[in-house]
FIVEXGU-759898 format. One record per residue: x, y negated, z of N, C-alpha, C, O in turn; chain; residue number from 1. Coordinates in Angstrom, 1 decimal, decimal comma. Example, Ala and Ser with C-alpha at 12.3 -4.5 7.8 and 13.67 -1.06 7.14 Angstrom:
BEGIN
<rec n_c1="13,2" n_c2="5,7" n_c3="7,8" ca_c1="12,3" ca_c2="4,5" ca_c3="7,8" c_c1="13,2" c_c2="3,3" c_c3="7,8" o_c1="14,2" o_c2="3,3" o_c3="8,5" kette="A" nr="1"/>
<rec n_c1="12,8" n_c2="2,2" n_c3="7,1" ca_c1="13,7" ca_c2="1,1" ca_c3="7,1" c_c1="12,9" c_c2="0,0" c_c3="7,9" o_c1="13,4" o_c2="-1,1" o_c3="8,0" kette="A" nr="2"/>
% end
This chain:
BEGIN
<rec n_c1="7,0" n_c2="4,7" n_c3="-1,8" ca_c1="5,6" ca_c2="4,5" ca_c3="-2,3" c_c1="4,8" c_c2="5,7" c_c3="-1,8" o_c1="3,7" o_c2="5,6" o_c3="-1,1" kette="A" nr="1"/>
<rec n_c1="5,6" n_c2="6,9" n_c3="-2,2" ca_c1="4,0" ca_c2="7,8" ca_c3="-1,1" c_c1="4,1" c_c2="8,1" c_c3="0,3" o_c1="3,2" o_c2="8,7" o_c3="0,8" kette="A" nr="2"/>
<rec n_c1="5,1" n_c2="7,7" n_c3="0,9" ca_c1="4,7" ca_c2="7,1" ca_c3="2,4" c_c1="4,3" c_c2="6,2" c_c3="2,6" o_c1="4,1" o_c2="5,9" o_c3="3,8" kette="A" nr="3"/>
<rec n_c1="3,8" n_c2="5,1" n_c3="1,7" ca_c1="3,2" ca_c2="4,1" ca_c3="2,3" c_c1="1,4" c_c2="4,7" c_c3="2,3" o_c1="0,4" o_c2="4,5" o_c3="3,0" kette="A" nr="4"/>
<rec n_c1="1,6" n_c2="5,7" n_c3="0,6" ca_c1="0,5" ca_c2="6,1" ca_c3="0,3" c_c1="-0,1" c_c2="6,6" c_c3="1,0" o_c1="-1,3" o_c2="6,4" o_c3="1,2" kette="A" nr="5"/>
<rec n_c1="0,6" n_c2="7,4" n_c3="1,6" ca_c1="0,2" ca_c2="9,0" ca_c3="2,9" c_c1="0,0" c_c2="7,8" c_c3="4,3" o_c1="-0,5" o_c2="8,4" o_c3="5,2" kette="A" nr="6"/>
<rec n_c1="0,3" n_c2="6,7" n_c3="4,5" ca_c1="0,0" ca_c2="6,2" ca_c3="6,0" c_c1="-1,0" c_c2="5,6" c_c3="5,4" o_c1="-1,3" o_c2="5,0" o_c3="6,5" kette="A" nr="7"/>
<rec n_c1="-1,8" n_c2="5,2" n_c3="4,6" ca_c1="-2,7" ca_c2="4,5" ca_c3="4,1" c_c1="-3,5" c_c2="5,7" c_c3="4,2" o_c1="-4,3" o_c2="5,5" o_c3="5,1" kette="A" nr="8"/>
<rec n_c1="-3,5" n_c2="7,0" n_c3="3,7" ca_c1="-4,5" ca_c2="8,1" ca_c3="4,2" c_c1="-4,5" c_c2="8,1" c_c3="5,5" o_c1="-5,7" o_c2="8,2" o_c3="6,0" kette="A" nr="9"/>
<rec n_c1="-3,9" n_c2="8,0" n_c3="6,1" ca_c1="-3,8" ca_c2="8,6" ca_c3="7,9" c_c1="-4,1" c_c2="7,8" c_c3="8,6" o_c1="-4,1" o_c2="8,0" o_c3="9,8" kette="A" nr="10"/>
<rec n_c1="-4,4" n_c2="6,3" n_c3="8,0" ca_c1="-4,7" ca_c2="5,3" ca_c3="8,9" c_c1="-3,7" c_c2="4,9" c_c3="9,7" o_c1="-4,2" o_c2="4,5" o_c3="10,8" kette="A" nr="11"/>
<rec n_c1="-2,1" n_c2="4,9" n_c3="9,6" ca_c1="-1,2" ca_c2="4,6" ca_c3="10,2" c_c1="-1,0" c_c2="3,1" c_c3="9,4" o_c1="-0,6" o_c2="2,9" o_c3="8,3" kette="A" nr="12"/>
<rec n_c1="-1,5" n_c2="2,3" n_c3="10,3" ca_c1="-1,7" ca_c2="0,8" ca_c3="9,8" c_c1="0,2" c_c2="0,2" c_c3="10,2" o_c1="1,1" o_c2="-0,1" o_c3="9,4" kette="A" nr="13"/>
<rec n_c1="0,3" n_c2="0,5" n_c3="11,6" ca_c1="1,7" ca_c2="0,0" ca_c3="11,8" c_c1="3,1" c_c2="0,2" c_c3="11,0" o_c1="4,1" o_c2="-0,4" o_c3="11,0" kette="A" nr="14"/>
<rec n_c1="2,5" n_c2="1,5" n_c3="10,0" ca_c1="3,7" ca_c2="1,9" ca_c3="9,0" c_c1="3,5" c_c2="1,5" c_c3="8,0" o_c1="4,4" o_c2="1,9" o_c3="7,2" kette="A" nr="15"/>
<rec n_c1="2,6" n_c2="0,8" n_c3="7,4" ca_c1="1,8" ca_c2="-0,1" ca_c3="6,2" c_c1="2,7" c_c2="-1,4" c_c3="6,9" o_c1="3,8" o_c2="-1,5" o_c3="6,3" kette="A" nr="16"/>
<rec n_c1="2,6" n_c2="-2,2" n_c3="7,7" ca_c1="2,8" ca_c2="-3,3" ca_c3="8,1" c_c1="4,6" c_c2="-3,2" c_c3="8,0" o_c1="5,5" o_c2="-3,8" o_c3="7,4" kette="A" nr="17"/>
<rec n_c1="4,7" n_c2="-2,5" n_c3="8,7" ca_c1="6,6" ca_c2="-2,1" ca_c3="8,8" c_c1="7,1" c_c2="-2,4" c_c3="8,1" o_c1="8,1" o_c2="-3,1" o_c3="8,1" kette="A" nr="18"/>
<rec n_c1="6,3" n_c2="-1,8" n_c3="6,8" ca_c1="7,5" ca_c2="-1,2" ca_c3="5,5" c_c1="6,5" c_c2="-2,6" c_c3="4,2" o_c1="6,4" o_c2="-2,4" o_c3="3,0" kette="A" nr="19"/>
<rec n_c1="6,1" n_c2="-3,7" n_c3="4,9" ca_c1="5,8" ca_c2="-4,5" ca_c3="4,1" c_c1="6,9" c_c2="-6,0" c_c3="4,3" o_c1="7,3" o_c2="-6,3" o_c3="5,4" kette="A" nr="20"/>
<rec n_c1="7,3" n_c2="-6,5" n_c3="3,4" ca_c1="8,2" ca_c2="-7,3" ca_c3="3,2" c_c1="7,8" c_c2="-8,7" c_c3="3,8" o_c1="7,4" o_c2="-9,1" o_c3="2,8" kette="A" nr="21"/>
<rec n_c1="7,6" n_c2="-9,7" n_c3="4,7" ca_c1="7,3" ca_c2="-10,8" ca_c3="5,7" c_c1="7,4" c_c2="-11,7" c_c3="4,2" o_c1="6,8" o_c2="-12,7" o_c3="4,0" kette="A" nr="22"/>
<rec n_c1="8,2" n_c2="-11,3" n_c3="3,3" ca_c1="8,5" ca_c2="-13,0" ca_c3="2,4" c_c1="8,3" c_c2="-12,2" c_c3="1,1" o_c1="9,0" o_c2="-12,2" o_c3="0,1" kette="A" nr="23"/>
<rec n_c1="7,0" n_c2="-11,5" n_c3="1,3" ca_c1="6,4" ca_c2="-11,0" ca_c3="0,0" c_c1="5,0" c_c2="-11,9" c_c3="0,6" o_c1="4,7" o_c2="-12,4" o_c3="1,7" kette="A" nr="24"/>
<rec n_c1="4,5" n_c2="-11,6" n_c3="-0,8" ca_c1="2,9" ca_c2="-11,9" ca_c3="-1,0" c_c1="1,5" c_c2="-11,4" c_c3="-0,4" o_c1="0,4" o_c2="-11,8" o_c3="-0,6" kette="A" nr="25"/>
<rec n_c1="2,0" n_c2="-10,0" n_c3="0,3" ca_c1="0,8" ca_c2="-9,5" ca_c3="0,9" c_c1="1,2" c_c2="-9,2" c_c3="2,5" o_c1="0,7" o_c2="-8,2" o_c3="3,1" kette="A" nr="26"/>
<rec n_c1="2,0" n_c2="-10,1" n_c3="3,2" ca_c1="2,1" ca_c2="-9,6" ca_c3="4,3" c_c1="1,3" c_c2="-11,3" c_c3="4,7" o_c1="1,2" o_c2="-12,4" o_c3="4,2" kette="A" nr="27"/>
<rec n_c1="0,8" n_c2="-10,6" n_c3="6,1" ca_c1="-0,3" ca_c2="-11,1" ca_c3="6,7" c_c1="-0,5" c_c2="-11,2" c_c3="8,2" o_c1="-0,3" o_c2="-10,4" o_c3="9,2" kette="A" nr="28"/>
<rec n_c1="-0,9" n_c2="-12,8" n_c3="8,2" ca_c1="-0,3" ca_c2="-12,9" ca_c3="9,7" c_c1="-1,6" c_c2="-13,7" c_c3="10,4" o_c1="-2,3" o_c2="-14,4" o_c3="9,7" kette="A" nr="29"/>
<rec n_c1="-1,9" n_c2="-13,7" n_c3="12,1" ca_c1="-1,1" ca_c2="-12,4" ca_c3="12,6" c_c1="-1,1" c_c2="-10,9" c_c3="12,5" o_c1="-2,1" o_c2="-10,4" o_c3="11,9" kette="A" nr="30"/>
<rec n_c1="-0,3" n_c2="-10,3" n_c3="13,0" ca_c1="-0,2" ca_c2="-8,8" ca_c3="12,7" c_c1="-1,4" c_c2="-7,9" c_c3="13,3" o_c1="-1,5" o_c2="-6,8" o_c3="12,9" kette="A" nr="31"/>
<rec n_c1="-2,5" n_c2="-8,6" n_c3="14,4" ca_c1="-3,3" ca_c2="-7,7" ca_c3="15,2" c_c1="-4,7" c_c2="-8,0" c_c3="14,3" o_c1="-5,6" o_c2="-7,2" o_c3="14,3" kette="A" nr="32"/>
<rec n_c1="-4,7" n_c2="-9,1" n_c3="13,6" ca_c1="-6,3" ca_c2="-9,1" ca_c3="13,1" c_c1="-5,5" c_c2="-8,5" c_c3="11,7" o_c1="-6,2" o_c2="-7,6" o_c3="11,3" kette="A" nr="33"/>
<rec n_c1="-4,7" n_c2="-8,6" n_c3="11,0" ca_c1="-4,2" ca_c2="-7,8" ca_c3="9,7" c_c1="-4,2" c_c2="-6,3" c_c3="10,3" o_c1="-5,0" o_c2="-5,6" o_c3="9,6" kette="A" nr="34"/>
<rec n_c1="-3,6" n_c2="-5,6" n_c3="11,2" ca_c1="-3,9" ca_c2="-4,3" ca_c3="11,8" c_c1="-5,5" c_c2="-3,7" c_c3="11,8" o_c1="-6,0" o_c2="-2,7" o_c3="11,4" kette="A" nr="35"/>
<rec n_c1="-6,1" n_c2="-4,8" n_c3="12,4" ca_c1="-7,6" ca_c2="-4,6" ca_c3="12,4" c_c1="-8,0" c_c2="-4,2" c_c3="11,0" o_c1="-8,5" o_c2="-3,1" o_c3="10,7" kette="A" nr="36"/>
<rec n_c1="-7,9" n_c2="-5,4" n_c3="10,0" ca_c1="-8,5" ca_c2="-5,2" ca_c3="8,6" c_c1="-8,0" c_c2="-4,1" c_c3="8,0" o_c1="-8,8" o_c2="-3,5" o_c3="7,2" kette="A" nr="37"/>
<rec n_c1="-6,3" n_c2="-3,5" n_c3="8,3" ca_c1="-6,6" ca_c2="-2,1" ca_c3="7,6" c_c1="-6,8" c_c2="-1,3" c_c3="7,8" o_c1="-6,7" o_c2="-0,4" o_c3="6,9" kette="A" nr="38"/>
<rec n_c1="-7,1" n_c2="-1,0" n_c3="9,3" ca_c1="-7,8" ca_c2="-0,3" ca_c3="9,7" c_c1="-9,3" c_c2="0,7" c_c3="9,5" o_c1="-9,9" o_c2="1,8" o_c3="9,4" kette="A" nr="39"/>
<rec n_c1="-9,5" n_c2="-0,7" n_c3="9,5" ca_c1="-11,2" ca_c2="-0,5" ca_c3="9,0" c_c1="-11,2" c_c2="-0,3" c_c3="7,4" o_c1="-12,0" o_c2="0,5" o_c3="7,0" kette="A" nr="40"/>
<rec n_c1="-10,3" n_c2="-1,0" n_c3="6,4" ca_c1="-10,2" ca_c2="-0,3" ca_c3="5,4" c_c1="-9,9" c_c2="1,2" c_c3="5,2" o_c1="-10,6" o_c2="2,0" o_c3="4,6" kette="A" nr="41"/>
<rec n_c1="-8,9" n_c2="1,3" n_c3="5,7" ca_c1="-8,4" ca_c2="2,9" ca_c3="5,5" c_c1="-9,8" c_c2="3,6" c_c3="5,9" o_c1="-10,4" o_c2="4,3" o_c3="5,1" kette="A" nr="42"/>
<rec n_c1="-10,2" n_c2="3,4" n_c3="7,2" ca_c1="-11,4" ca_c2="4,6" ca_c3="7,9" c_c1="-12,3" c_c2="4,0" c_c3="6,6" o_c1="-12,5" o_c2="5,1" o_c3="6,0" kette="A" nr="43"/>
<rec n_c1="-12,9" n_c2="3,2" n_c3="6,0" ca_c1="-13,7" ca_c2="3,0" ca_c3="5,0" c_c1="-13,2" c_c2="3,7" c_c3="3,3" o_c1="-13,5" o_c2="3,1" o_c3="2,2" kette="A" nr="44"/>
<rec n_c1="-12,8" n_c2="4,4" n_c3="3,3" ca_c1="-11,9" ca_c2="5,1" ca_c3="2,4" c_c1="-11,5" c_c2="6,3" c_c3="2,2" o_c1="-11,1" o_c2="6,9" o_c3="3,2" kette="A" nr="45"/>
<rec n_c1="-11,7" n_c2="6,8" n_c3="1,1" ca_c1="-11,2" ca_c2="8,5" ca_c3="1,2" c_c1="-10,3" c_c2="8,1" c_c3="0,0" o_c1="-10,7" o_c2="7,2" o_c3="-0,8" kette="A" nr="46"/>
<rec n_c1="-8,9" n_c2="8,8" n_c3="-0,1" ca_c1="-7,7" ca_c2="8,8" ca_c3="-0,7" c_c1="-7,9" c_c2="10,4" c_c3="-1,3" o_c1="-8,0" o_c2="11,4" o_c3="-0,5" kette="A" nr="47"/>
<rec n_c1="-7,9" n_c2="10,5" n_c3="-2,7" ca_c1="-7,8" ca_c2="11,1" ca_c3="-3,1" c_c1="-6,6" c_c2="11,9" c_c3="-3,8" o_c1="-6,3" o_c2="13,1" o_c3="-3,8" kette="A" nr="48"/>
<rec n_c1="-6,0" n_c2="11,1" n_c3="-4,4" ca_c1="-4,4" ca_c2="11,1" ca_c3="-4,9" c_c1="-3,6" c_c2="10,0" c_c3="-5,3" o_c1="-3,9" o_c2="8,8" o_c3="-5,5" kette="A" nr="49"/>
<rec n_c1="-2,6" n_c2="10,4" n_c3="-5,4" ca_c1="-1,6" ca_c2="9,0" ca_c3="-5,9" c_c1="-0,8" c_c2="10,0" c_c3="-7,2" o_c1="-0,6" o_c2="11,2" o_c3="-7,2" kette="A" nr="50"/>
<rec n_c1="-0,5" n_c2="9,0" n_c3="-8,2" ca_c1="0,0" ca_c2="9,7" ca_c3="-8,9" c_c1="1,2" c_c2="8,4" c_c3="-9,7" o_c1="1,0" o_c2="7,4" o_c3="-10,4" kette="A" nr="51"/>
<rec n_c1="2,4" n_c2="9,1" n_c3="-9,0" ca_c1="3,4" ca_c2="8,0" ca_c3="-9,8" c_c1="3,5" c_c2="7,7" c_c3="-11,2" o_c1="3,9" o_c2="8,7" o_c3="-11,9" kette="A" nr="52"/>
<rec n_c1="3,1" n_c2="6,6" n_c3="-11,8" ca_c1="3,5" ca_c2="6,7" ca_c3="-13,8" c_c1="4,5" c_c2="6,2" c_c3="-13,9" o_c1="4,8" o_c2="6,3" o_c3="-15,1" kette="A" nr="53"/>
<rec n_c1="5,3" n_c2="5,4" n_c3="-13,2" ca_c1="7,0" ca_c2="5,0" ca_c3="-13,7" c_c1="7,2" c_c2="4,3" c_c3="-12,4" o_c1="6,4" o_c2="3,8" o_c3="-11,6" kette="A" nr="54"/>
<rec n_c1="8,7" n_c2="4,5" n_c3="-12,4" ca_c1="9,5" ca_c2="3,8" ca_c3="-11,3" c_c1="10,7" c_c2="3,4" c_c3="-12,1" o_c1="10,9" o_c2="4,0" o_c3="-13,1" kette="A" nr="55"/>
<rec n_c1="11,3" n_c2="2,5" n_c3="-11,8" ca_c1="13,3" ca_c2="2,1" ca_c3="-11,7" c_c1="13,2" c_c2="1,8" c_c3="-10,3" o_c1="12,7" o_c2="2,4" o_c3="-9,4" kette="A" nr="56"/>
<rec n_c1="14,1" n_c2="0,6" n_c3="-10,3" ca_c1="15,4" ca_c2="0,8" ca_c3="-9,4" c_c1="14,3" c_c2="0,0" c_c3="-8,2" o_c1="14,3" o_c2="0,4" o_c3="-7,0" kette="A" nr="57"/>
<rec n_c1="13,5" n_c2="-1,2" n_c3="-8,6" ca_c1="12,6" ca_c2="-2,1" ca_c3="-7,5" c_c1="11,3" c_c2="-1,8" c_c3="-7,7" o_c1="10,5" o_c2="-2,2" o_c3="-6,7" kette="A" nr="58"/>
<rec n_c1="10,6" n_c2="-1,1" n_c3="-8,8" ca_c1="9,2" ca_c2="-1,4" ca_c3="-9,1" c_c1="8,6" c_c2="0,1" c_c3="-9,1" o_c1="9,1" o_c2="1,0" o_c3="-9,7" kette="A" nr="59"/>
<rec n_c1="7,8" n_c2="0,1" n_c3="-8,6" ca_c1="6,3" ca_c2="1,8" ca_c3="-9,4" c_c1="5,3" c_c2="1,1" c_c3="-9,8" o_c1="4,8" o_c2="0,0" o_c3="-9,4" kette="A" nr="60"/>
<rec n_c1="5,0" n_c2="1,8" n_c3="-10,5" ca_c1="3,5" ca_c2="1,5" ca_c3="-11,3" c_c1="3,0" c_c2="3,2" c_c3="-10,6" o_c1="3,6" o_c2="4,3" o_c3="-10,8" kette="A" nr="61"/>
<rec n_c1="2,2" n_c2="3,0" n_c3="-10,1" ca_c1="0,9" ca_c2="3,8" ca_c3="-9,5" c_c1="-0,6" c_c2="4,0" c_c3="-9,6" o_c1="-1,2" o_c2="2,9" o_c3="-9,8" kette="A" nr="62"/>
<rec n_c1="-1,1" n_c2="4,8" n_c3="-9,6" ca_c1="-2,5" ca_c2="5,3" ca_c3="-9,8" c_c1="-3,2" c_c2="6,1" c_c3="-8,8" o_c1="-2,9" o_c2="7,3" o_c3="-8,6" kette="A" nr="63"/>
<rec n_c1="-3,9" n_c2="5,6" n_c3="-8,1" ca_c1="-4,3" ca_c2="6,1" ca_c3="-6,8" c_c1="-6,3" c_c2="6,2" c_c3="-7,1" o_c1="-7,2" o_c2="5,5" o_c3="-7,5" kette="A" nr="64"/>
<rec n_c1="-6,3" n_c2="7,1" n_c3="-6,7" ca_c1="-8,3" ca_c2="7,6" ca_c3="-6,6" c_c1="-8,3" c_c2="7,2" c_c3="-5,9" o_c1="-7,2" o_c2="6,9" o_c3="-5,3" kette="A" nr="65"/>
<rec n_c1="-9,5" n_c2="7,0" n_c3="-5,4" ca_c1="-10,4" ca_c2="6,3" ca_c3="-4,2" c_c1="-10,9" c_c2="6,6" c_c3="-4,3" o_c1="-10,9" o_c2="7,1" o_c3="-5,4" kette="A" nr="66"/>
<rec n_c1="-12,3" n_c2="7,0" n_c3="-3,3" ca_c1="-13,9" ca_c2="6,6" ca_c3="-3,1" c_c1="-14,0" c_c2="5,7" c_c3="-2,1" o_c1="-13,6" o_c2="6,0" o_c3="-1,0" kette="A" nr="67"/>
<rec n_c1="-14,8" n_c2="4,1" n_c3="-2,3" ca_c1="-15,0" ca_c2="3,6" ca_c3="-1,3" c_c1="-17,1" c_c2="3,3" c_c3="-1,6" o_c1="-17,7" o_c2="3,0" o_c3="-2,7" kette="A" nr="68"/>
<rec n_c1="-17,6" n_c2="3,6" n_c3="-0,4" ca_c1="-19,0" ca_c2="3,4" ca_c3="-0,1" c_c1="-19,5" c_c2="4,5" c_c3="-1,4" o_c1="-20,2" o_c2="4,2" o_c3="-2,4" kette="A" nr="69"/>
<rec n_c1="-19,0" n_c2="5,5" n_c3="-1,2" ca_c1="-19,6" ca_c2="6,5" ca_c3="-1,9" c_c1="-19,4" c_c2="6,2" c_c3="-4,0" o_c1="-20,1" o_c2="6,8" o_c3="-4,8" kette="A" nr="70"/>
<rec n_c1="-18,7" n_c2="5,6" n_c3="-4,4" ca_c1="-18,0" ca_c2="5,4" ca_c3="-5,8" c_c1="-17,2" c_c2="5,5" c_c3="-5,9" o_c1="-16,6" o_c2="5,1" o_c3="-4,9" kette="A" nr="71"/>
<rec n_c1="-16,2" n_c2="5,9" n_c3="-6,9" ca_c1="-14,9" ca_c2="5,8" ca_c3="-7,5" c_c1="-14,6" c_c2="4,8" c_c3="-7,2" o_c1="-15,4" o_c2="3,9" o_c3="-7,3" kette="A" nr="72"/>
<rec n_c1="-13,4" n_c2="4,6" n_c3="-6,9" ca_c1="-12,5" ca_c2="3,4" ca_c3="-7,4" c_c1="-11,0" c_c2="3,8" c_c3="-7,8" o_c1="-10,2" o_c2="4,6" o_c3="-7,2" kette="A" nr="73"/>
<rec n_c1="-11,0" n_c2="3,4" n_c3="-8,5" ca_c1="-9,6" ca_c2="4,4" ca_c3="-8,9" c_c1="-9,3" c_c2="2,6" c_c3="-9,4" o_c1="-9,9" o_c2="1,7" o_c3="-9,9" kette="A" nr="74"/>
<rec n_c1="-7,4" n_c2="3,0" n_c3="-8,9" ca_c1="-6,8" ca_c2="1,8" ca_c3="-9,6" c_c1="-5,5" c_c2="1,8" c_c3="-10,0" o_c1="-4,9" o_c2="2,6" o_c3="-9,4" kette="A" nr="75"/>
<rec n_c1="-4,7" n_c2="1,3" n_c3="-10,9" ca_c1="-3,4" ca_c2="1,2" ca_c3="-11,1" c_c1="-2,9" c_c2="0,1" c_c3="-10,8" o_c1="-3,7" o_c2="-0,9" o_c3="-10,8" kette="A" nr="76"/>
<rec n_c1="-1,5" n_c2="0,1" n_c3="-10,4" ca_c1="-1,1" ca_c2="-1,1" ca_c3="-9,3" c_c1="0,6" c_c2="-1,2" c_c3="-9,8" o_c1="1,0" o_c2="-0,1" o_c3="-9,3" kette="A" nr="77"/>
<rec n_c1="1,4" n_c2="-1,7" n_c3="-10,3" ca_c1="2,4" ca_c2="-2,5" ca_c3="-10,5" c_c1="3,5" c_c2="-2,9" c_c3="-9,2" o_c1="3,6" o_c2="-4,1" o_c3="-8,9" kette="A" nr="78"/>
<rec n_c1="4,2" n_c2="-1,9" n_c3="-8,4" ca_c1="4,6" ca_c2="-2,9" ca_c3="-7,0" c_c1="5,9" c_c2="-2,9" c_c3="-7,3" o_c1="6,4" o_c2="-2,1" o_c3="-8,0" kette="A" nr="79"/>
<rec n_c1="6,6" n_c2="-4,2" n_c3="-6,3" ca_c1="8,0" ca_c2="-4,5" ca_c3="-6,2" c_c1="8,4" c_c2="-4,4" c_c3="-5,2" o_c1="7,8" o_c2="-5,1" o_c3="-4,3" kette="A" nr="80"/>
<rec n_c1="9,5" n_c2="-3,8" n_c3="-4,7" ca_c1="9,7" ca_c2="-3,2" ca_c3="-3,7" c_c1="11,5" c_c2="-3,9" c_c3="-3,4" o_c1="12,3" o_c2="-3,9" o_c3="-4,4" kette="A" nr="81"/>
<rec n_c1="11,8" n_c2="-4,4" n_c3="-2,2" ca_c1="12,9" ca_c2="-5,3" ca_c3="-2,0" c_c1="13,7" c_c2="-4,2" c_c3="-0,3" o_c1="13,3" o_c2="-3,7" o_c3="0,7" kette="A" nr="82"/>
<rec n_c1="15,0" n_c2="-4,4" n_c3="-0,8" ca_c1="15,8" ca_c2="-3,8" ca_c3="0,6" c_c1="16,8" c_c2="-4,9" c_c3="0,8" o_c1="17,9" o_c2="-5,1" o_c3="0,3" kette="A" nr="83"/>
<rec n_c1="15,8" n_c2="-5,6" n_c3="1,9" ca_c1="17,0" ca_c2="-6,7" ca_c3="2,4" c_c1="17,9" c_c2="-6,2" c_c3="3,5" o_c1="19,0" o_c2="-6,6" o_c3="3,9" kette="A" nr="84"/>
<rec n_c1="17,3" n_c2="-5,1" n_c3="4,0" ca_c1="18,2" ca_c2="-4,7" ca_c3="5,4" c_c1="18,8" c_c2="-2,8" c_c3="4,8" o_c1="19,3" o_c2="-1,9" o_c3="5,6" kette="A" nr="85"/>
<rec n_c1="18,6" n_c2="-2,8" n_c3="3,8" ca_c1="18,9" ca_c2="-1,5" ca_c3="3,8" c_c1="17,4" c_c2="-0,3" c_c3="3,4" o_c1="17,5" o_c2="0,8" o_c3="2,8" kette="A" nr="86"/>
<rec n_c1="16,2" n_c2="-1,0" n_c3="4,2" ca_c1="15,1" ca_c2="-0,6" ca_c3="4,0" c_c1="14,3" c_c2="-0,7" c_c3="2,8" o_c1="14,4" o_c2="-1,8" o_c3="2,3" kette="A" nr="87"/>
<rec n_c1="14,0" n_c2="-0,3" n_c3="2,5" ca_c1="12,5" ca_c2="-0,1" ca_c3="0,9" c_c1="11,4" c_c2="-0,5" c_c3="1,5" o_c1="10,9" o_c2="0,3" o_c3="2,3" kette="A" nr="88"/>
<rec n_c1="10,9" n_c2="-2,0" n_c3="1,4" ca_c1="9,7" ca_c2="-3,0" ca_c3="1,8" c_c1="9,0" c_c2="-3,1" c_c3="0,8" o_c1="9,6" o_c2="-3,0" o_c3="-0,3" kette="A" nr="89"/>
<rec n_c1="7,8" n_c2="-3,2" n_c3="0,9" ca_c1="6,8" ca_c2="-3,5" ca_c3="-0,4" c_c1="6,6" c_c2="-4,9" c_c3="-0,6" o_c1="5,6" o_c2="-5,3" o_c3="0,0" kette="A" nr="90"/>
<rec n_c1="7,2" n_c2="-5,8" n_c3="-1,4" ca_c1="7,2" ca_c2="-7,0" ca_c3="-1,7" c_c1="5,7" c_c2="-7,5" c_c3="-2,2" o_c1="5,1" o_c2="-8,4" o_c3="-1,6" kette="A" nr="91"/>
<rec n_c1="5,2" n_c2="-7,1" n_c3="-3,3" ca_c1="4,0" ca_c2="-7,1" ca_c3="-3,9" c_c1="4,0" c_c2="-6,1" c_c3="-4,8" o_c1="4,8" o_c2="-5,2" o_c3="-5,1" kette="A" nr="92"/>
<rec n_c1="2,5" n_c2="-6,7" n_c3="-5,7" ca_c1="2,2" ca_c2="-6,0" ca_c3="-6,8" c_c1="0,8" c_c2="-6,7" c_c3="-7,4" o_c1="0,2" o_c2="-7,6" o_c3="-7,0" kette="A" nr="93"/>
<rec n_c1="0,7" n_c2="-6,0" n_c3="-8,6" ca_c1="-0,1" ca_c2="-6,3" ca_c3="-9,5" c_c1="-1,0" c_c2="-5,5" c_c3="-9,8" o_c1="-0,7" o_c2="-4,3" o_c3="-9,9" kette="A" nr="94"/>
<rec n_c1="-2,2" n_c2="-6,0" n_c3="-10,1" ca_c1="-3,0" ca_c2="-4,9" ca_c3="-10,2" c_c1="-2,8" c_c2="-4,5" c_c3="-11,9" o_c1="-2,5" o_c2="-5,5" o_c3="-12,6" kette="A" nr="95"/>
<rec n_c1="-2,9" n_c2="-3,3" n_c3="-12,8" ca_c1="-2,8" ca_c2="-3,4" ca_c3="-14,3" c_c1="-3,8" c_c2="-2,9" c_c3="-15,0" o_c1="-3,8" o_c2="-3,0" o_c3="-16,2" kette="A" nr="96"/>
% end
């Protein structure tokens, strides 16, 4: 979760995409206009912090600041996280 957090600050779109699960709900295809879109999100975005509130063994619940277009956005988010190959992929999540 906070490497996906920290490539989401850095604008490292291909390690958002990587480490997202193909047979989850938020992966997006194809991969160069989804690269595009988070791109331009991320640079539209200041990341303030992330702040873990629970984990087990597949899920975090998270709390991440934002500012986007100059307001807060701050959100908590629910994700499920799957290792089909050995890897920790971001399946989905929920917003709470």
């Amino acid at each position: 979760m906070r490497s996906r957090y920290a490539a989401y600050a850095l604008g490292l779109v291909d390690y958002v995409i990587d480490t997202t699960d193909p047979a989850g709900g938020k992966y997006k295809s194809p991969r160069s206009v989804w690269a595009q879109e988070l791109k331009a999100w991320c640079e539209s975005t200041q990341f303030l912090g992330l702040e873990i509130m629970s984990a087990s063994e597949n899920m975090v619940t998270f709390r991440v600041n934002l500012v986007q277009k100059g307001k807060p956005s701050p959100y908590i988010e629910r994700s499920i996280f799957t290792r089909p190959s050995g890897r920790w992929l971001y399946f989905d999540g929920l917003m709470v």
